[in-house]
BADREN-789706 format. One record per residue (C-alpha): z, y, x; residue in one letter. Coordinates in Angstrom, 3 decimals. Example, Ala and Ser with C-alpha at 12.3 -4.5 7.8 and 13.67 -1.06 7.14 Angstrom:
BEGIN
       zz       yy       xx res
    7.800   -4.500   12.300   a
    7.140   -1.060   13.670   s
***
This chain:
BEGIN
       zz       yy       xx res
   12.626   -1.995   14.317   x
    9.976   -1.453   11.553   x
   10.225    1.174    9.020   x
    8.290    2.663    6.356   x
    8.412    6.622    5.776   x
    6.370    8.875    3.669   x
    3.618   10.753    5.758   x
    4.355   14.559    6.551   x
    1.499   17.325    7.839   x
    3.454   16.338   10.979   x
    2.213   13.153   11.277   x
   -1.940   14.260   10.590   x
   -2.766   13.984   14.356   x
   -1.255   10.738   14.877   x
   -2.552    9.299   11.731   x
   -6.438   10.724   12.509   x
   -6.273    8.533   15.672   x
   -4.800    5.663   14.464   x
   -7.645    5.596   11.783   x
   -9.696    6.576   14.199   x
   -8.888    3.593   16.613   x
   -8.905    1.088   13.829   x
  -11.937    2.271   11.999   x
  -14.604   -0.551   12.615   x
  -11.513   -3.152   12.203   x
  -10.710   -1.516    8.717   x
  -14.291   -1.658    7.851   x
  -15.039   -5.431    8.435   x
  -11.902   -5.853    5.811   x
  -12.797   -2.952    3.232   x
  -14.957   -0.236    2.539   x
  -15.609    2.544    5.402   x
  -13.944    5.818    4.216   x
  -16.896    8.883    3.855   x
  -17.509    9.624    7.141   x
  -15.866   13.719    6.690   x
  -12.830   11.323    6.609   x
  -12.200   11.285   10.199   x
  -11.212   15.069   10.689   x
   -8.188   16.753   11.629   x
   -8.969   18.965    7.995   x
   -9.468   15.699    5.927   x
   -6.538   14.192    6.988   x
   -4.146   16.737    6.256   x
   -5.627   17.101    3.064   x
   -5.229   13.197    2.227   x
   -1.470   13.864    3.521   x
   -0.923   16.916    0.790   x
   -2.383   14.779   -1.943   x
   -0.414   11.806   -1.447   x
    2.497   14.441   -1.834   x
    1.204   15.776   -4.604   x
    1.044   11.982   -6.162   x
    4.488   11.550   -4.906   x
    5.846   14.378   -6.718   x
    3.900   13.530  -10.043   x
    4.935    9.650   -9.353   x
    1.286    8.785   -9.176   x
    1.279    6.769   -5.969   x
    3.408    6.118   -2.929   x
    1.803    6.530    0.803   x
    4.047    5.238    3.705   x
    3.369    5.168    7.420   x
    4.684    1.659    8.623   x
    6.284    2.463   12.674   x
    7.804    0.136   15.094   x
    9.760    2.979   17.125   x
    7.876    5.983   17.115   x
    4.419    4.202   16.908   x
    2.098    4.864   13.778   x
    1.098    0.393   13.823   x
    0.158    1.098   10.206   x
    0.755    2.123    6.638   x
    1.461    0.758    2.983   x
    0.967    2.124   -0.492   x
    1.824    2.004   -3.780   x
   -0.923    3.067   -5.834   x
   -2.041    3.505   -9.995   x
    1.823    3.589  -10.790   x
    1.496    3.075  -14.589   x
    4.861    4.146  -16.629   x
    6.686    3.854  -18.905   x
    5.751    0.329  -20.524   x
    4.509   -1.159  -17.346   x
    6.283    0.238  -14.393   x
    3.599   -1.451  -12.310   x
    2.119   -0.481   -9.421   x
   -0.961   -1.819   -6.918   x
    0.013   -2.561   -2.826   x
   -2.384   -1.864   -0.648   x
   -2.211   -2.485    3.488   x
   -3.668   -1.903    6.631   x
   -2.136   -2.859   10.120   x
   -4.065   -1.544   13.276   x
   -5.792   -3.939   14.858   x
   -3.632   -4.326   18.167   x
   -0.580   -5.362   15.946   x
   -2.486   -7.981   13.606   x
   -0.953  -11.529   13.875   x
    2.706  -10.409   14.796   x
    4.637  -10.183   11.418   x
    4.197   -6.180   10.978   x
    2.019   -6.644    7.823   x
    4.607   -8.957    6.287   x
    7.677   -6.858    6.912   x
    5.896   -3.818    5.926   x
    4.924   -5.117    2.289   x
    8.891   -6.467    2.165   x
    9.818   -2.911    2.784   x
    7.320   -1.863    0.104   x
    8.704   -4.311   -2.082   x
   12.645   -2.729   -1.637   x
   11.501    0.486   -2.168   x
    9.547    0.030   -5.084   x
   12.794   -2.151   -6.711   x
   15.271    0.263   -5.319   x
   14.022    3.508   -5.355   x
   10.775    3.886   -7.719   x
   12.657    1.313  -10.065   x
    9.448   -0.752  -10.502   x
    9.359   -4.010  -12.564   x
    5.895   -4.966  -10.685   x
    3.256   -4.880   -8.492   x
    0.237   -6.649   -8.178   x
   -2.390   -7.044   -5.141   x
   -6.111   -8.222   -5.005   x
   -7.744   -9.505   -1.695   x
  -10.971  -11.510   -0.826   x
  -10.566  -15.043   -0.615   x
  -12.076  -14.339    2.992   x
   -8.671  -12.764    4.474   x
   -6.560  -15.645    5.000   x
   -3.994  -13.177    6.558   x
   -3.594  -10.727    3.623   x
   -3.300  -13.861    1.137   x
   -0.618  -15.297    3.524   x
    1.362  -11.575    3.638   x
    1.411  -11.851   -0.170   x
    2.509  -15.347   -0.655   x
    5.223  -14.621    1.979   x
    6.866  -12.099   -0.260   x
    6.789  -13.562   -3.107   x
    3.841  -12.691   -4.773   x
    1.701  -15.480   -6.714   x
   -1.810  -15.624   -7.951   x
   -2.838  -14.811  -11.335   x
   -6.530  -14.769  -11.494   x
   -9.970  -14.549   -9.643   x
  -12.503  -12.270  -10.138   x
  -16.087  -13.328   -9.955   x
  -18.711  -11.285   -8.045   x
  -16.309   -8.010   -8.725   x
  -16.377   -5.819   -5.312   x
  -19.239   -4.871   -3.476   x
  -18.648   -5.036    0.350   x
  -21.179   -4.943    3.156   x
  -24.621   -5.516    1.201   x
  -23.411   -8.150   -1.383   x
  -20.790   -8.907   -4.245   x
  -17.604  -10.661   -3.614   x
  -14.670  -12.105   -5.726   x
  -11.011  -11.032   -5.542   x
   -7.710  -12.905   -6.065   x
   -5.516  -10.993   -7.893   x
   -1.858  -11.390   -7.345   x
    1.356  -10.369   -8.578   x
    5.219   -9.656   -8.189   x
    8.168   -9.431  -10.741   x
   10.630   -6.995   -9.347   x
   13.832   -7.246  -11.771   x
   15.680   -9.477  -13.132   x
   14.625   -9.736  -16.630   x
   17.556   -8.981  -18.582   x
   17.931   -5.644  -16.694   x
   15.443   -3.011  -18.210   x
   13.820   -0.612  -15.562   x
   14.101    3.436  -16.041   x
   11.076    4.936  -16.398   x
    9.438    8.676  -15.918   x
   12.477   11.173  -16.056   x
   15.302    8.345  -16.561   x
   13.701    7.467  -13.212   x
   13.941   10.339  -11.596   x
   17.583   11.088  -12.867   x
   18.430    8.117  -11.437   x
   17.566    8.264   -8.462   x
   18.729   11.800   -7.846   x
   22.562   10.711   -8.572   x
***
């Protein structure tokens, strides 16, 4: 079964060799991390600061497992409150479980935790027109395309354009909490 989770300090050794394994996949998708990245040091202090944004409702990190295996992770990223309660996915599915469905029920599970729990009314998405996969993810949950932007992310020596995508979380006539109301709710 496939869950998201929040990362722990716990978790730092597993998730150094999991980027570690998928490194030159990641990178043919999306810019290499600094290369001080891929210590035991850096990662636990990329754990303690997606805490921190937790705790300041700044950005969600998850770990996506099947089991006990680390296959990837999801995020929630630039949460913007109160008038927007919007948020930006980002993904990344090691490269021996691309192509089986992981990637899609991951960003569903995203999805139900940013409508349940972080009371979000939406999230957008941008990906290269290149990644057939990562459009296809998006589409399959519900996400639709807004816009394209020309020449806007520089990847591997030259300029590429983005599709930017997005979800509505709520039903309209139900207005979302925000900052503290947030919070309260979701501590009763």
């Amino acid at each position: 079964m496939l869950t998201i989770r929040h990362p722990t300090l716990n978790d730092a050794d597993v998730l150094l060799a999991f980027e570690i394994d998928n490194r030159a996949y990641f990178e043919h998708w999306i810019n290499a991390r600094p290369a001080n990245y891929y210590s035991l040091e850096a990662v636990r202090t990329a754990i303690a600061a997606a805490q921190a944004d937790i705790d300041k409702d700044r950005a969600y990190a998850y770990l996506v497992c099947f089991g006990d295996e680390l296959v990837g992770r999801v995020n929630l990223v630039d949460v913007t409150r109160p008038y927007f309660n919007r948020a930006t996915l980002g993904y990344r599915i090691g490269q021996p479980f691309a192509g089986q469905g992981y990637a899609s029920r991951a960003v569903a599970l995203a999805l139900e935790a940013a409508t349940r729990d972080l009371r979000l009314s939406r999230v957008e998405a941008v990906v290269r027109p290149q990644n057939a996969g990562s459009t296809r993810v998006l589409e399959r949950n519900g996400f639709n395309a807004f816009g394209r932007a020309t020449r806007s992310m520089y990847f591997q020596g030259e300029w590429h354009d983005l599709l930017h995508y997005e979800r509505h979380l709520y039903d309209a006539a139900a207005a979302p909490a925000s900052g503290p109301a947030r919070a309260k709710a979701a501590a009763d």
